[in-house]
Each structure stands twice: as structure tokens, then as C-alpha cells.
DRENDO-1510 file (C-alpha; in Angstrom, 1 decimal, always signed):
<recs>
REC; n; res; u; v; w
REC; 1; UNK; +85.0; -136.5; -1.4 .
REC; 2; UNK; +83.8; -139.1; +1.6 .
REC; 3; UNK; +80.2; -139.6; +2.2 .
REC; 4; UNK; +80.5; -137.8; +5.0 .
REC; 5; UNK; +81.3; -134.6; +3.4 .
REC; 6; UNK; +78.9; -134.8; +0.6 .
REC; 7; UNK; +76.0; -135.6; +3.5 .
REC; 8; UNK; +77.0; -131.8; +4.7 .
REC; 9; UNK; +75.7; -130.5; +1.6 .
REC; 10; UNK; +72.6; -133.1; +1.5 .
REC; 11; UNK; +68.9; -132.3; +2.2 .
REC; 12; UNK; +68.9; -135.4; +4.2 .
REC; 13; UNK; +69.8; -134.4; +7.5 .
REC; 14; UNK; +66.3; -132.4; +7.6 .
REC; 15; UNK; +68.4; -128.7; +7.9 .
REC; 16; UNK; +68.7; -126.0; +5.5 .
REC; 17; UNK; +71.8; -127.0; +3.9 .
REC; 18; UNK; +75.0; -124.4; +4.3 .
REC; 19; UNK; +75.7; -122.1; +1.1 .
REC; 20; UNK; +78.0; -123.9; -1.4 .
REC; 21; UNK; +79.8; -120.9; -3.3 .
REC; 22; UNK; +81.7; -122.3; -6.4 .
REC; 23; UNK; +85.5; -120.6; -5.9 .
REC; 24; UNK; +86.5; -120.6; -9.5 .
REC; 25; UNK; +83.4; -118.8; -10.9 .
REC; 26; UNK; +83.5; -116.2; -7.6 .
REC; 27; UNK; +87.5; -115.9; -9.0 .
REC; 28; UNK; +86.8; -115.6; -12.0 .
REC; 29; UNK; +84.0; -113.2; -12.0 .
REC; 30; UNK; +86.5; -110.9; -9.6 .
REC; 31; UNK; +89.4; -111.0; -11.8 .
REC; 32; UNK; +87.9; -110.3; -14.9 .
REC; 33; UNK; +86.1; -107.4; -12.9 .
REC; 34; UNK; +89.7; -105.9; -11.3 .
REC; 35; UNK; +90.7; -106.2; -14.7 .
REC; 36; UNK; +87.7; -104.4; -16.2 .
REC; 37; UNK; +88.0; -101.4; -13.8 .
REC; 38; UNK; +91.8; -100.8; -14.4 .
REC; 39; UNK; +91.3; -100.6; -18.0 .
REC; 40; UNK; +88.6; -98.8; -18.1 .
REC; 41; UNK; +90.0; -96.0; -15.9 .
REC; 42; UNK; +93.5; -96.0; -18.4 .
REC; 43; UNK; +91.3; -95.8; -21.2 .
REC; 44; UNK; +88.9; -93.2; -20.0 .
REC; 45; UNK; +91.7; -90.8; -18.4 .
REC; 46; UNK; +92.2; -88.2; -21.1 .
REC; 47; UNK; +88.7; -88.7; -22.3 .
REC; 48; UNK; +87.2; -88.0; -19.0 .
REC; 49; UNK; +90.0; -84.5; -18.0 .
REC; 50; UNK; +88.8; -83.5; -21.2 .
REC; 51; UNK; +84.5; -84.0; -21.1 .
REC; 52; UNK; +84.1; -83.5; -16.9 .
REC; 53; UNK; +87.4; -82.0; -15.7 .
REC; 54; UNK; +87.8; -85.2; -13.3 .
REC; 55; UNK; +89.9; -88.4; -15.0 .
REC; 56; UNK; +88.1; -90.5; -12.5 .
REC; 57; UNK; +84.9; -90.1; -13.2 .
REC; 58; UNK; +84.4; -93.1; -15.2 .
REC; 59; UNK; +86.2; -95.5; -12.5 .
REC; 60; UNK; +83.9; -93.9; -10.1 .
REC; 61; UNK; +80.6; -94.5; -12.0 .
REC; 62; UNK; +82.0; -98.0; -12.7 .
REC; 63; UNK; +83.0; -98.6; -9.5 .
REC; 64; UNK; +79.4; -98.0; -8.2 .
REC; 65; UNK; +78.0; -100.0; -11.0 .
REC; 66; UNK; +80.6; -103.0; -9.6 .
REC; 67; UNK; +79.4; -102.3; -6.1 .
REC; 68; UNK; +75.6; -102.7; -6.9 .
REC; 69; UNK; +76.3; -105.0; -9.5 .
REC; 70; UNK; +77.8; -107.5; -6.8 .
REC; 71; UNK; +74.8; -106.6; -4.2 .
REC; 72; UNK; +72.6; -107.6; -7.0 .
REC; 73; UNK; +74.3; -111.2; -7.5 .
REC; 74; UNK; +74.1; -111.4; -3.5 .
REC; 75; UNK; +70.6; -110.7; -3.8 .
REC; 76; UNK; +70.0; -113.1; -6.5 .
REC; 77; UNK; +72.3; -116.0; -4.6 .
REC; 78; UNK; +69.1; -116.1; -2.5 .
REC; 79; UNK; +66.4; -116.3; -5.0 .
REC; 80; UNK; +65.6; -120.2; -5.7 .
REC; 81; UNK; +65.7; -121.3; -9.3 .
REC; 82; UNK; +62.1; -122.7; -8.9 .
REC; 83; UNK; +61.4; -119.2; -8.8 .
REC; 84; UNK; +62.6; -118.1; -11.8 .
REC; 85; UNK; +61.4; -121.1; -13.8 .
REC; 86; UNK; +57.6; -120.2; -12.1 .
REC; 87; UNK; +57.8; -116.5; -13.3 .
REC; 88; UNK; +58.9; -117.7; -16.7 .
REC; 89; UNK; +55.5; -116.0; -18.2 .
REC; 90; UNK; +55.9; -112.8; -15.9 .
REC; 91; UNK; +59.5; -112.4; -17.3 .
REC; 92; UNK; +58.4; -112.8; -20.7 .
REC; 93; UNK; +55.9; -110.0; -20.9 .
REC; 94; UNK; +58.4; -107.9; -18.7 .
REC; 95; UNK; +61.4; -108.3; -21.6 .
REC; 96; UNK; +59.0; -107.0; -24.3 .
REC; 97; UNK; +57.9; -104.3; -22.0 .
REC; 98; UNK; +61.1; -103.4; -21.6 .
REC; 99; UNK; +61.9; -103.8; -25.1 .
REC; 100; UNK; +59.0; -101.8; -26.5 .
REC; 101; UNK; +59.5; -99.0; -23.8 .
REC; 102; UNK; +62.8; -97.6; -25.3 .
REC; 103; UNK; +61.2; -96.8; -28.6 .
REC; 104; UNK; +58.3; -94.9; -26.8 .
REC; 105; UNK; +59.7; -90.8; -27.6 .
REC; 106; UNK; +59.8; -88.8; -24.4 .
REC; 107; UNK; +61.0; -92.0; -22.3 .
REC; 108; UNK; +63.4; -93.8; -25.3 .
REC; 109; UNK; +67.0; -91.9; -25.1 .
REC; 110; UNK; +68.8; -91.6; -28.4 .
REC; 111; UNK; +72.9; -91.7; -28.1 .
REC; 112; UNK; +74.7; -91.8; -31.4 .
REC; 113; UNK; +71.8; -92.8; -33.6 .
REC; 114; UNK; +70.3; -95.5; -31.7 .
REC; 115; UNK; +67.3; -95.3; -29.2 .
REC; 116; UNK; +68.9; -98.1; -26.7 .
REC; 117; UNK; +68.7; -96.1; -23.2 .
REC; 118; UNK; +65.6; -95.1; -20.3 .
REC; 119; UNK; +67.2; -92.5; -18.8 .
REC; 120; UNK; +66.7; -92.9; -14.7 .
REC; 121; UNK; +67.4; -89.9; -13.3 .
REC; 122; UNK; +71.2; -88.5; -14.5 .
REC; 123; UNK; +71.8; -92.2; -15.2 .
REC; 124; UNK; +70.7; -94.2; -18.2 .
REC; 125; UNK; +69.8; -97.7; -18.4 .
REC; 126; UNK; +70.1; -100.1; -21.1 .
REC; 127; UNK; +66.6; -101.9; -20.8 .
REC; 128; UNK; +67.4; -104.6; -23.5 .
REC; 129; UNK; +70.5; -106.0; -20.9 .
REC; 130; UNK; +67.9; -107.2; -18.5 .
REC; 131; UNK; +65.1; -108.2; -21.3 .
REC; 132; UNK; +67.8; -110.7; -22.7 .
REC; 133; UNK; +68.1; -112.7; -19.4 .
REC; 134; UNK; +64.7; -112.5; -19.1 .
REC; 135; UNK; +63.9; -114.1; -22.4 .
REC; 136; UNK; +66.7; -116.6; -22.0 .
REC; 137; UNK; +65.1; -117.4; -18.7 .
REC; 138; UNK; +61.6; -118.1; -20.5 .
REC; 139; UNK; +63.6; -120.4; -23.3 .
REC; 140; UNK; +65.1; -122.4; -20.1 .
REC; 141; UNK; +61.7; -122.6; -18.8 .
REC; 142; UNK; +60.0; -123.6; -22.0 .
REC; 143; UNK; +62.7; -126.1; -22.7 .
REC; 144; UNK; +61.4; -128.2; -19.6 .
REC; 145; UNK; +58.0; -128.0; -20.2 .
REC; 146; UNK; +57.7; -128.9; -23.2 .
REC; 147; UNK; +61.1; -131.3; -23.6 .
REC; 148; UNK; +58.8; -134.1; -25.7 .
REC; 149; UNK; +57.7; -131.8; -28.2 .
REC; 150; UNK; +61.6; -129.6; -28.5 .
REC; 151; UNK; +63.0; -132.7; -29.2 .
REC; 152; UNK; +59.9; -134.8; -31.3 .
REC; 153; UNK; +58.3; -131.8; -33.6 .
REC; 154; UNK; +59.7; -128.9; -35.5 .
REC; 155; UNK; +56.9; -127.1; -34.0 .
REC; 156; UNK; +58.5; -127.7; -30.8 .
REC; 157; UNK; +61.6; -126.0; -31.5 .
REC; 158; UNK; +60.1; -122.6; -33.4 .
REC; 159; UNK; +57.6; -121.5; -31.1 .
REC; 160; UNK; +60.1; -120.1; -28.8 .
REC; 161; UNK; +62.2; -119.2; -31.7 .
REC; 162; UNK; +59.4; -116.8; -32.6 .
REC; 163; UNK; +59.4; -115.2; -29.8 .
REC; 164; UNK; +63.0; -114.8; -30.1 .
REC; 165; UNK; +62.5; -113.5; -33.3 .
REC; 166; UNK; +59.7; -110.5; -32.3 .
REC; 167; UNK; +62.3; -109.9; -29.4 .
REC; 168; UNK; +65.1; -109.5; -32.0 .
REC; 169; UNK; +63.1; -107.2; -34.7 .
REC; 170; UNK; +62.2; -105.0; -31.5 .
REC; 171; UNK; +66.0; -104.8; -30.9 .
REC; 172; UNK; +66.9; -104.1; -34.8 .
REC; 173; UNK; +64.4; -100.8; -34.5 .
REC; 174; UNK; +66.8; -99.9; -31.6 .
REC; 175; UNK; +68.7; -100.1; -33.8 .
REC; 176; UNK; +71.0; -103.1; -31.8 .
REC; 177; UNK; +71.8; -105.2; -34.4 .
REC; 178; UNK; +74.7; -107.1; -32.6 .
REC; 179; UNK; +72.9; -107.8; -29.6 .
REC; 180; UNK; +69.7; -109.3; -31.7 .
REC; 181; UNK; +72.2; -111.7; -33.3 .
REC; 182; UNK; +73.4; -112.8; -29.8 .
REC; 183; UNK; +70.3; -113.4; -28.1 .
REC; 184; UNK; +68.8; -114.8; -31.3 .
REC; 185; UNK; +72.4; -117.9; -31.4 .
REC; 186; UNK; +72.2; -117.8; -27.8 .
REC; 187; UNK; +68.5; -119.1; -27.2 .
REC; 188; UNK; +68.9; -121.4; -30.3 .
REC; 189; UNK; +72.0; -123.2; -28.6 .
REC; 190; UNK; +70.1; -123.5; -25.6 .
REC; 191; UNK; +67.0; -125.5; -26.9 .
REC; 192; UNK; +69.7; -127.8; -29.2 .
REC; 193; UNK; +71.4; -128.5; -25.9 .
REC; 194; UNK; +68.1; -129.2; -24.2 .
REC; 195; UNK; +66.8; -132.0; -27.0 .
REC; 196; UNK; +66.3; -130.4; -30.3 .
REC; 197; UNK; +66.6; -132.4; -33.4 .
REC; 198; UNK; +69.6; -131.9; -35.4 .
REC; 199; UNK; +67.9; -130.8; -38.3 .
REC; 200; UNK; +65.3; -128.4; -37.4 .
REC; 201; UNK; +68.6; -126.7; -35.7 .
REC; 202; UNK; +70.6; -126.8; -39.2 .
REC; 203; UNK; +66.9; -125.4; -40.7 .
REC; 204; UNK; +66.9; -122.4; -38.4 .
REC; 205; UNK; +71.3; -121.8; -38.4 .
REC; 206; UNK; +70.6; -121.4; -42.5 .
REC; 207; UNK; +67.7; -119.3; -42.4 .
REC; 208; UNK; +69.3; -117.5; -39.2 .
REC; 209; UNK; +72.3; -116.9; -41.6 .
REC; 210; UNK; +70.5; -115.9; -44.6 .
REC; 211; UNK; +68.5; -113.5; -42.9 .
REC; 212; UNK; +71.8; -112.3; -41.1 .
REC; 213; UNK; +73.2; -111.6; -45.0 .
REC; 214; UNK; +69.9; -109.9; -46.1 .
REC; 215; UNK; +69.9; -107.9; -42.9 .
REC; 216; UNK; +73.3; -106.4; -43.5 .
REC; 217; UNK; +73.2; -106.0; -47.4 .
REC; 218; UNK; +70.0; -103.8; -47.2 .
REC; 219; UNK; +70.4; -101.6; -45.1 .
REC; 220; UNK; +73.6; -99.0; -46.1 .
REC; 221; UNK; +74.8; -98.2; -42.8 .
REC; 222; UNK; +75.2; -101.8; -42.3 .
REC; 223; UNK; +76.8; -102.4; -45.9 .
REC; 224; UNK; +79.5; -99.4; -44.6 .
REC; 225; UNK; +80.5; -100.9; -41.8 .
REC; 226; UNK; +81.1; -104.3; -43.9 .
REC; 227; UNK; +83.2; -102.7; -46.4 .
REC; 228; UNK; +85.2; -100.9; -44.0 .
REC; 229; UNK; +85.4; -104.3; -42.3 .
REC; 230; UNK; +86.7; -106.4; -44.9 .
REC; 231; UNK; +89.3; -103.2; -46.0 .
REC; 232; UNK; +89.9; -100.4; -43.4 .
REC; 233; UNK; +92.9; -99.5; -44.9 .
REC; 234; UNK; +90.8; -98.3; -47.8 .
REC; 235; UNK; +89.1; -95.7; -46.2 .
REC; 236; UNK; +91.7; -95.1; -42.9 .
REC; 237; UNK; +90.9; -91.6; -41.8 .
REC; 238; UNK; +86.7; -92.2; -42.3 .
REC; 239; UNK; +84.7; -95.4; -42.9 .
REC; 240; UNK; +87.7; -97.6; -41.4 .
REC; 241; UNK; +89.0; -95.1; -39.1 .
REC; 242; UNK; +87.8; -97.2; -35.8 .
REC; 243; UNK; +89.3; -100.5; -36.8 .
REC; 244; UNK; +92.6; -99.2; -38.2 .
REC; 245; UNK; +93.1; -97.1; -34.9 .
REC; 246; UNK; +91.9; -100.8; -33.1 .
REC; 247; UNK; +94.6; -102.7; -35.1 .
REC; 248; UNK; +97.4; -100.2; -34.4 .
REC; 249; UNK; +96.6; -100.4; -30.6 .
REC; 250; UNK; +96.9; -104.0; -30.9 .
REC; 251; UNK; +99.8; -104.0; -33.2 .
REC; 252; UNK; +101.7; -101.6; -30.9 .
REC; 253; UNK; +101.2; -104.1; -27.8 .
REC; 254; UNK; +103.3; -106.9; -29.2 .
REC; 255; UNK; +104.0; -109.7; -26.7 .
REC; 256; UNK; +104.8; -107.7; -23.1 .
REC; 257; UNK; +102.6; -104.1; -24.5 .
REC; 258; UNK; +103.9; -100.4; -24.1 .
REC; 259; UNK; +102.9; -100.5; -20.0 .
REC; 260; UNK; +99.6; -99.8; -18.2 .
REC; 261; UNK; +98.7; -95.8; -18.3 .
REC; 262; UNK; +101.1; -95.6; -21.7 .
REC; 263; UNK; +98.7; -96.5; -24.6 .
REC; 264; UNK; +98.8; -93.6; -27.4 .
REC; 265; UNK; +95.4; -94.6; -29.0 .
REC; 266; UNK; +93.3; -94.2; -26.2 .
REC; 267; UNK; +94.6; -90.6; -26.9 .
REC; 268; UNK; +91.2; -89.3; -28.8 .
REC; 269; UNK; +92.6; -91.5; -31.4 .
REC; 270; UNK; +90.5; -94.8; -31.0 .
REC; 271; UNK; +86.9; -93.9; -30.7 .
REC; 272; UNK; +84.9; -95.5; -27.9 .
REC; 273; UNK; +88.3; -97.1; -26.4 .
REC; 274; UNK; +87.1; -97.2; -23.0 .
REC; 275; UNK; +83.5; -99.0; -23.6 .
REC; 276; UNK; +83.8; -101.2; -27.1 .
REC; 277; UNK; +87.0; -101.3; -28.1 .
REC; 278; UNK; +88.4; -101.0; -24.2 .
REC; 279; UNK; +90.1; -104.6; -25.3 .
REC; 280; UNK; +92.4; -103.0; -27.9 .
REC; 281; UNK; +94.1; -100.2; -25.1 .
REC; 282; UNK; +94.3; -103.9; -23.1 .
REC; 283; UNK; +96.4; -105.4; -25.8 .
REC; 284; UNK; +98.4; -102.2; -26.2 .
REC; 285; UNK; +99.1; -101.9; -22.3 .
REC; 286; UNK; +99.6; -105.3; -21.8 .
REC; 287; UNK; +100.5; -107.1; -25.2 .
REC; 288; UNK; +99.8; -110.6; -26.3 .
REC; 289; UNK; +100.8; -111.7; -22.5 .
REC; 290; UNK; +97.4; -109.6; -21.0 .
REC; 291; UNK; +95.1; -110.6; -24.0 .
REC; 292; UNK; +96.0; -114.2; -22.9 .
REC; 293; UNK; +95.3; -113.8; -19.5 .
REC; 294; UNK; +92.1; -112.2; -20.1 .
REC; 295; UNK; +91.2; -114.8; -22.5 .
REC; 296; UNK; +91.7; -117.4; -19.9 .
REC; 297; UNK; +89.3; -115.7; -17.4 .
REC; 298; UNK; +87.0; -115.9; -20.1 .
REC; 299; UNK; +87.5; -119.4; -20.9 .
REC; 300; UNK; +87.5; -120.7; -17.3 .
REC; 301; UNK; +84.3; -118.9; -16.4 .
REC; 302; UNK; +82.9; -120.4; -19.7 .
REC; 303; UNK; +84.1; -124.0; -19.4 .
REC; 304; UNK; +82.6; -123.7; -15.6 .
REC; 305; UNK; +79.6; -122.7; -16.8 .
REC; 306; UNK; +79.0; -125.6; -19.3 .
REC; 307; UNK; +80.8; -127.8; -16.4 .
REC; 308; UNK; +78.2; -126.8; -13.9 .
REC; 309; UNK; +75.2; -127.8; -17.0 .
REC; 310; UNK; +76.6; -130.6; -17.2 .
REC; 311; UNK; +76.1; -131.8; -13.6 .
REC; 312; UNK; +72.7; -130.1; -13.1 .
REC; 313; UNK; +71.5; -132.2; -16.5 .
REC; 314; UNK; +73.2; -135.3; -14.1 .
REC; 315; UNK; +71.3; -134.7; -10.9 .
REC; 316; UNK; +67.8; -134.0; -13.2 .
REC; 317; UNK; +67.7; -130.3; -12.7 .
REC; 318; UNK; +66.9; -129.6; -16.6 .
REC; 319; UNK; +65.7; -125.9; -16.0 .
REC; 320; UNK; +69.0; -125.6; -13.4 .
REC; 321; UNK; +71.2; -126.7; -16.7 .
REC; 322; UNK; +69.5; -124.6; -19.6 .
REC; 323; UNK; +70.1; -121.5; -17.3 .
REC; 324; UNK; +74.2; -122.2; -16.7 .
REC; 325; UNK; +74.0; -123.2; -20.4 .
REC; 326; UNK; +72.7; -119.8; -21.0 .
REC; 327; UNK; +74.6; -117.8; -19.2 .
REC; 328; UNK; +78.1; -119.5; -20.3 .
REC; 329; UNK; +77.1; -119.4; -24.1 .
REC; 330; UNK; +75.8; -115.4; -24.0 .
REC; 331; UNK; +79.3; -114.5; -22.6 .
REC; 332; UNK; +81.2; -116.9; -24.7 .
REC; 333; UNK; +79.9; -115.4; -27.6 .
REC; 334; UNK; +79.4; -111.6; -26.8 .
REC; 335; UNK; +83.3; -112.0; -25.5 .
REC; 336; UNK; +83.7; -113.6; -29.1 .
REC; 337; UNK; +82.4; -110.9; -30.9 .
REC; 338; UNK; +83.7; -108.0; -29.2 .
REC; 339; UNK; +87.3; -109.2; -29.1 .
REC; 340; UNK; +86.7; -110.3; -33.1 .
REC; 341; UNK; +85.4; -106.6; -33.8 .
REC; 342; UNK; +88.7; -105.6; -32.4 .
REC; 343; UNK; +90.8; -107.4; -33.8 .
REC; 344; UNK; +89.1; -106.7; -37.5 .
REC; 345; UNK; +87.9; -110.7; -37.8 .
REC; 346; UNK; +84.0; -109.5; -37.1 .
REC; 347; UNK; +82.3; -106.5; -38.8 .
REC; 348; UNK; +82.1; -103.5; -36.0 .
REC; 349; UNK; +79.2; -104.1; -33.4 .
REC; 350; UNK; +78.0; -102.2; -30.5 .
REC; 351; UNK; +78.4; -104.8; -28.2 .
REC; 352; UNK; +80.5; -104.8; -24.5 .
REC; 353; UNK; +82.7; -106.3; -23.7 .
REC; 354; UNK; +81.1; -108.0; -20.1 .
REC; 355; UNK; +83.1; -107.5; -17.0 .
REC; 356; UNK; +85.4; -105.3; -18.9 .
REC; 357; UNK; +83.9; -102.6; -20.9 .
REC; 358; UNK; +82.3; -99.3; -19.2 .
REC; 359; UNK; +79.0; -99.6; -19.3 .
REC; 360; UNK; +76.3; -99.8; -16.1 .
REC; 361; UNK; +73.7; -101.6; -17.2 .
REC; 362; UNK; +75.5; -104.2; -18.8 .
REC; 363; UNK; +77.9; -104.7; -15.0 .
REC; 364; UNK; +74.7; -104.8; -13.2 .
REC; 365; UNK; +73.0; -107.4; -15.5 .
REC; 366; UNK; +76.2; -109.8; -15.8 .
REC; 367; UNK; +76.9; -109.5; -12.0 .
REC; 368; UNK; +73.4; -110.2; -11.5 .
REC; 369; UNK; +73.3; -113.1; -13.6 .
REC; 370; UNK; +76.8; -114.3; -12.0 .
REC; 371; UNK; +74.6; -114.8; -9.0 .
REC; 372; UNK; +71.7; -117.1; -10.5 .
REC; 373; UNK; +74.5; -119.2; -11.4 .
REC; 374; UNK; +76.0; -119.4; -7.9 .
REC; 375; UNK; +72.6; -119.7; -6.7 .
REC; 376; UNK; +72.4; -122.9; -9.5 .
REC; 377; UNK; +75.7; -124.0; -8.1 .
REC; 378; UNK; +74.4; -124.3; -4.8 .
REC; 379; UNK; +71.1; -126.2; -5.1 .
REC; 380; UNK; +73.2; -128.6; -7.4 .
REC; 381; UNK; +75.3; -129.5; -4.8 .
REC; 382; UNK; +72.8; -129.0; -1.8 .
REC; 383; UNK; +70.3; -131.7; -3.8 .
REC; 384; UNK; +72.7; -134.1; -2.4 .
REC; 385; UNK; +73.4; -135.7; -6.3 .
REC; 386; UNK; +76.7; -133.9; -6.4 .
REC; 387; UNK; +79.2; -133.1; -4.4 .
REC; 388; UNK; +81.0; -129.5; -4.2 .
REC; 389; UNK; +84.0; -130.6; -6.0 .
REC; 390; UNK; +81.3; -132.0; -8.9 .
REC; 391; UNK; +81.6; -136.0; -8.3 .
REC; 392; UNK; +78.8; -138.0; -7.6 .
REC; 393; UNK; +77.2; -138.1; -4.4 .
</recs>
């Protein structure tokens, strides 16, 4: 890139600098999303001719939830970071209002035993997707503010970790035990990436895992599911039913799958197939040769993320990096999980699968949150440190 160039995208010339839009995340984004809405409607057809008389019903609500899921990362493409990292306290007390809301009765919304929905009309909304960036926002924003004491004190590194913590027991009352654990690793690997000492973060992974074990062996619904998990074959047609029906769909896909539109187990055999376990009619459809390809998409919007940390950290935009760090571990491991749950390697979570799974609250959030990290793409490059292709400037 000449010098020339990277003065373009330089404050130095006095102008507001032209939008830099990062191609690969923008591709990325849009191919896991084209993806998400094919598979969705080939998993949903039956279910949705069967429930509402119309098999389209689900691409259409998913389709507007894409539509103002992308006006909402065009929204937040124009909102600086500085912004964000300001309202850190607002956002705080807004994810535990959000958090606490759900379990009020009359405006909490029980589906299948959990209270995890505000319903918003005819449309419900999962408040705890928006809490999480929220509270993964204040981490980032505690993370430069107090940077000495994160990477000098153990103090440092619990505080937020506390908070973390009420955040997560708020989510196990849901109950949302899956997405507790996420938020929980994610915010952790954020404040070791942004200075913690090594062994305040060892300290919290084995009292993180502990409490993980102790979690799951006292509670028997929990204790099911791991049995089923470990054996579904055990218990096929009950306890294991899901995840036998998950491993046949993926069996059944071998290396080119059975063809889009001609999975069987999406066929009122595989529970939830078009939301949780959409990933298994995907490897039945498509075979090893689409689970690949979606796994890439994954990988390059993950690695770009982490990329685009890495340069923020290099032009001293700390609160810039914790924020891409965020975002590209949270789908990293969510991704992880729901494809392990699939594929039998992780006990059965409710968690989506983002970009992919039906599901409106958790398209608007991630689409949402695809445009902060344009938006941090943008004033990395327009700071005149780094050029659009990520070299020096």
C-alpha cells in the first residue's frame, strides 16, 4: 500500500475520512447468512405445512429478522466506539435489567420449561442476546480502565468476573445454562487477552470448571442430558432420542449428502432441526463437503476478528481490540458448542447456532454486533496507524 493510499484513510488531511468496510467480514457475514436462510427454510418446511399451513413461514420471519438485522449493523456502522466505551456503566445496568425482566411473571414468557423470552407484540424477544453484548462491552470497557490493576492484582481480574458471575446465576434461573457458560469463558478470555496474569486466569478456569461439574451433577435435568450424552444409544427412543436422530442426519450426509430439500430427519424425526440442531439437516443435505464450507465461514470470520484485535492493540486502540476480541471469541465458541452438541462431542445445550439457526433475536443481535466490528474496522484504518489491507501506515 503507498503512502498515498494510506493518507486517504488518514485523519490528516483535516476531512472526515471515507468509510473503510472490511470485504472479507461483509463476505463472510453474507454467506454464512445465505446459508442460514436456505437451511432453515429446508428444515422448517414440513414443520411449518404442518403448525401454520404455510412452509414459508419460517424463511419469512427469518428473512425479516435478516432484513432488520442488517439495518441494525448499518445503524451501528455509524455509532463511534468512543461511544460505546462511554456508556459502558449505562449498558451495564441495562444487561441486568434485561436479565432480571424475563423472570418478572406476567412479562417473562415460558417456552419448553425455560422463562428466556419478553414477548413484543406476536413476536418474542430473547432479552439475554442483547444483555451479553452489553456486558461484554462493559468487560472491554473495564479492561482499559483499569489495565494496571487487570494485569498487577488478582483483585483486578475478579471484579468484573463477579459481575459476570451475578449475570450468569440470573441466566441459570432462566434456566440458560449454555449461554451462562459462554458469556462467563467469553469475558474471561477477553481480560487474559487484555493483561491478566496467567495464574489468576488458571485460578478462575479451575474454579470455572469445578463449578461447571457441580452445576450439572446437582441438578437432575442436567445429570439426564449428560447421561444421554455420553450413551444415547442407551436410551434411543427417550432420553437420547435428539442426539441419535442428530447422529443419523449426520451419518446419512457422508461426503456429498442426500441433496438440499431431501433430508429424512427433519421429517418430525429430529426435534428442533430447524433452530438447534439446523447444522445436522446441513450435514445430511450437504455432507462432509457443506459442513466444511460452513466451517470455513466460521473460521475466516473468526481468524478476521482476532486479525482485526490484533491491529487495533497495534495502533493503541485497547477498548477497539477487547471489542473484536469479543465478538470473534463469543462466535468461535457458541459455533463450537452447537456444532459439538450435534455431533454428540458436547452434552445438548440450547444454544444457536449464529447466522444459521432460526431464531430472531439472536439474527438481530449478531448482525448488530457484525456492525460494531465494521465500525472498529473503520476507525482502525481511518486513525491513519493502519492501512485497509492491515500493514502499517
Amino acid at each position: 500500500m503507498t503512502i498515498a493510499a494510506s493518507l486517504t484513510y488518514s485523519r490528516s488531511a483535516g476531512r472526515q475520512p471515507r468509510l473503510a468496510i472490511d470485504p472479507v467480514i461483509v463476505a463472510a457475514t453474507l454467506g454464512l447468512l445465505l446459508v442460514g436462510l436456505v437451511m432453515v427454510t429446508s428444515a422448517s418446511i414440513t414443520l411449518a405445512e404442518r403448525q401454520a399451513g404455510d412452509p414459508f413461514i419460517y424463511l419469512d420471519r427469518q428473512l425479516v429478522s435478516a432484513v432488520l438485522g442488517l439495518t441494525c449493523a448499518g445503524l451501528m456502522l455509524l455509532v463511534p466506539l468512543s461511544v460505546w466505551e462511554r456508556a459502558a456503566p449505562l449498558l451495564l445496568a441495562a444487561a441486568f435489567v434485561l436479565l432480571v425482566i424475563v423472570l418478572i411473571p406476567g412479562i417473562g414468557h415460558e417456552v419448553n420449561g425455560s422463562r428466556r423470552w419478553v414477548r413484543v407484540g406476536p413476536v418474542n424477544f430473547q432479552p439475554s442476546e442483547a444483555a451479553r453484548v452489553a456486558l461484554l462491552a462493559y468487560v472491554s470497557a473495564y479492561a482499559v480502565r483499569h489495565q494496571q490493576a487487570l494485569a498487577t492484582t488478582a483483585q483486578g481480574f475478579f471484579k468484573p468476573l463477579a459481575v459476570l458471575g451475578v449475570a450468569a446465576a440470573l441466566l441459570l434461573i432462566e434456566p440458560d445454562f449454555g449461554a451462562a457458560v459462554v458469556l462467563v469463558a467469553t469475558g474471561a478470555a477477553v481480560l487474559f487477552l487484555a493483561g491478566a496474569r496467567w495464574r489468576d486466569f488458571l485460578v478462575v478456569s479451575g474454579i470455572g470448571a469445578l463449578g461447571i461439574a457441580v452445576l450439572a451433577l446437582t441438578s437432575d435435568y442436567r445429570v439426564r442430558r449428560l447421561t444421554a450424552f455420553l450413551d444415547p444409544w442407551a436410551d434411543p427412543y427417550n432420553a437420547g432420542f435428539q442426539l441419535t436422530q442428530s447422529l443419523i442426519a449426520i451419518g446419512r450426509g457422508e461426503w456429498f449428502g442426500v441433496g438440499l430439500g431431501s433430508s429424512i430427519q427433519k421429517l418430525s424425526y429430529l426435534p428442533e432441526a430447524h433452530t438447534d440442531f439446523v447444522f445436522a439437516v446441513l450435514a445430511e443435505e450437504f455432507g462432509l463437503v457443506g459442513v466444511v464450507g460452513v466451517l470455513l465461514l466460521f473460521l475466516l470470520l473468526v481468524l478476521r476478528s482476532v486479525r482485526l484485535a490484533r491491529l487495533a492493540a497495534e495502533a493503541a486502540m485497547p477498548f477497539h481490540a477487547c471489542m473484536a476480541a469479543a465478538f470473534g471469541i463469543w462466535l468461535g465458541l457458541q459455533a463450537f458448542v452447537n456444532i459439538g452438541v450435534n455431533m454428540g462431542l458436547l452434552p445438548t445445550k440450547g444454544l444457536t447456532l449464529p447466522l444459521l439457526s432460526y431464531g430472531r433475536s439472536s439474527m438481530l443481535v449478531t448482525l448488530a454486533w457484525v456492525g460494531v466490528l465494521l465500525r472498529i474496522h473503520h476507525e482502525v484504518v481511518a486513525s491513519g496507524r493502519v492501512t485497509p489491507d492491515g500493514g502499517t501506515a
